[in-house]
N, C-alpha and C positions, 0 to 999 in steps of 0.2 A: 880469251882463252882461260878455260879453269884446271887448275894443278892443286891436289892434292897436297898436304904438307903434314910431315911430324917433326913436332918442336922439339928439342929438347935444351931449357936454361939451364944455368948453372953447370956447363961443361967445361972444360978447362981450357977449349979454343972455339974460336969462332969456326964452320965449316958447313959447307951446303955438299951434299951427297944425292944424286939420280938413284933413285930406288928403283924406278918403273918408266913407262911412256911418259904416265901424267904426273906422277909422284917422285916428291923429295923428302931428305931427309934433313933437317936442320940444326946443328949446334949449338947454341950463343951462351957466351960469358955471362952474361946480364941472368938476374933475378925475373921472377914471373912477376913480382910485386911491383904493383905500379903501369901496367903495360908496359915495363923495358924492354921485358923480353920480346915481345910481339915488333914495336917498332924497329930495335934491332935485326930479327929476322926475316922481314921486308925493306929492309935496305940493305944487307947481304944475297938474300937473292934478287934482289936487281942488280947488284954489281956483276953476280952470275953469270944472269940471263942480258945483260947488258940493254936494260931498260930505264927509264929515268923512275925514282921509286915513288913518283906521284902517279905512275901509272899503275901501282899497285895496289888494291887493299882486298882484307878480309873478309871474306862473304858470310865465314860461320865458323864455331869453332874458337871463340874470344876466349872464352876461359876454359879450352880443354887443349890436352896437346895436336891432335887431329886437327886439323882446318882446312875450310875449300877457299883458297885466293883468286881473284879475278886478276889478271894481266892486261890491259886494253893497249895494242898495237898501235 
């Protein structure tokens, strides 16, 4: 399954938000610098989506806030 996502670091809380069918929107504490942010927000939506967050990763979208994430069931 692929879901849209917009990141957003450096918020003051952690928090994952349904935008749409296929899109979210994403919070995280964490800095862009260093990929914290990114790790960070693939392991808040898994806690989510209640998947184990090795089922997740990014398909595109590394260093922009937009990204297409793969979920494998």
């Amino acid at each position: 399954m692929y879901l849209k996502l917009h990141l957003t670091p450096s918020a003051k809380r952690d928090l994952v938000t349904r935008v749409g069918a296929d899109k979210f929107a994403v919070q995280v504490k964490e800095k862009a610098a260093g990929n914290m942010a990114n790790k960070r927000a693939l392991n808040i939506l898994a806690e989510h989506l209640r998947v184990p967050p090795a089922n997740i990763r990014i398909m595109s979208g590394h260093h922009t806030p937009h990204k297409i994430v793969f979920i494998r069931q």
